[in-house]
C-alpha positions in Angstrom: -33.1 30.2 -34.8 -31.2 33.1 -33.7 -27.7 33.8 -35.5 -29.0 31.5 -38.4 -30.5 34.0 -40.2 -28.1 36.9 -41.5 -28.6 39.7 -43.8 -26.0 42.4 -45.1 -24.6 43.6 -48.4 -23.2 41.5 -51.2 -20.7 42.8 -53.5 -19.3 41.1 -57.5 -16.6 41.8 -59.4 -17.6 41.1 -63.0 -14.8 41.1 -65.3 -12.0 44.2 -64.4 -14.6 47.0 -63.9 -17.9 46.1 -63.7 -19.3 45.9 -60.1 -22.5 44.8 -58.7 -23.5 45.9 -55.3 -26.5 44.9 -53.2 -28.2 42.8 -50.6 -27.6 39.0 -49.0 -30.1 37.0 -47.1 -28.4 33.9 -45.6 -30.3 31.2 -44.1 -27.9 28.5 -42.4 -29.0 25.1 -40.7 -30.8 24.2 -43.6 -30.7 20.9 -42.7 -29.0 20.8 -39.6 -26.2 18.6 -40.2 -24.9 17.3 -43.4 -22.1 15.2 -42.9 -19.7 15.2 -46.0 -15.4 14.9 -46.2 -14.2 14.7 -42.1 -16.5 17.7 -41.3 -20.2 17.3 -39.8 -21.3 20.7 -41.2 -25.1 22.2 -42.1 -27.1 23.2 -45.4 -26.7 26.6 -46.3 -29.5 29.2 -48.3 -28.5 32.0 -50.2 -30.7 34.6 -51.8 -28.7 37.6 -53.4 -29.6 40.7 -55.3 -28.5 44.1 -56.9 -27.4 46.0 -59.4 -25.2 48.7 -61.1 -25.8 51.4 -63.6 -26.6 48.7 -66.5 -27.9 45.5 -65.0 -29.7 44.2 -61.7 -29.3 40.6 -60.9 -30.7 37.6 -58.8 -28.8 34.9 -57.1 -29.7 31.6 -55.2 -27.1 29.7 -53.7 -27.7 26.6 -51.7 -24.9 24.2 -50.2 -22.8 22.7 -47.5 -20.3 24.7 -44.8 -18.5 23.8 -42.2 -16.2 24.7 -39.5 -12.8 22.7 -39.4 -9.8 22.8 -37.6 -6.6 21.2 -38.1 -5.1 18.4 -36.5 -8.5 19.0 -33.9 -12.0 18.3 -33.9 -13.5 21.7 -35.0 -15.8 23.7 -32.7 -18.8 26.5 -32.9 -16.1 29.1 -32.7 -13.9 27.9 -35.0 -12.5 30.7 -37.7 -12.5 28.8 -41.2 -15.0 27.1 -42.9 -14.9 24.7 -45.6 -17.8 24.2 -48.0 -19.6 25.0 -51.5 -22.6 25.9 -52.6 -24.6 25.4 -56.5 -25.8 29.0 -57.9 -28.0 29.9 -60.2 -28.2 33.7 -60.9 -30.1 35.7 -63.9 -28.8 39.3 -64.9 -31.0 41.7 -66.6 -30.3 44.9 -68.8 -32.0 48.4 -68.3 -31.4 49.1 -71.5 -32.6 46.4 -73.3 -35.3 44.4 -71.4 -35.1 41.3 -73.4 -31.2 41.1 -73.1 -30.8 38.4 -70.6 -28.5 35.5 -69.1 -28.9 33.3 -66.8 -26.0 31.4 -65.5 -25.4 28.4 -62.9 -22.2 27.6 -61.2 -20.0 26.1 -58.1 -18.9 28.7 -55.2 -16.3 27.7 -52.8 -14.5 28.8 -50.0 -11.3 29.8 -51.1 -9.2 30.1 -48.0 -10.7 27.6 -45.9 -10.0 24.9 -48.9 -6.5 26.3 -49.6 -5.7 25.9 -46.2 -7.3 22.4 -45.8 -6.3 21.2 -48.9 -2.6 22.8 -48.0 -2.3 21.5 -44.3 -1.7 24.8 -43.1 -1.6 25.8 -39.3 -3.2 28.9 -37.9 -0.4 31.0 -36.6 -3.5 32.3 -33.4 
């Protein structure tokens, strides 16, 4: 299981000035292989939390990623990944404890897609 299991910080952008900082627990190979599109790829796990001066916040995540190259079958060591993951996340506020939301949502990955769904070549 080595390498399947990452933790490190996790940063949002809400709106133009509020920022959420904190911690990421990723757990990939969740199953092992998931074979959707042209891409055999695995089941990803997400836990996120943190906070600013106002809020704190909770995030689960849970989808598919995959390697992919173009024009070539992708490999372990390949540099972009396509893939998107369902969240559901609940933010809390200090202030008022019983002022609440709780949201749920699609993530992707931006570049990977734009470049699959684009066609476009790695210059390296």
């Amino acid at each position: 299981m080595a390498g399947n299991v990452r933790f490190g910080p996790w940063f949002e952008l809400r709106g133009l000035h509020d920022v959420v900082a904190g911690g990421e627990l990723v757990v990939q190979r969740l199953p092992k292989a998931v074979d959707l599109f042209f891409y055999t790829g695995e089941g990803v796990l997400m836990l996120r939390g943190g906070a600013n001066t106002e809020h704190w916040t909770a995030q689960v995540a849970y989808g598919y990623l995959a390697p992919w190259k173009l024009f070539a079958r992708p490999t372990g060591d390949t540099r972009y990944t396509i893939g998107v993951r369902f969240v559901a996340s609940v933010t809390r506020d200090f202030a008022a404890p019983h002022d609440w939301i709780a949201t749920v949502g699609l993530e992707a990955e931006p570049v990977g897609a734009l470049r699959y769904l684009l066609g476009i070549r790695s210059l390296y």
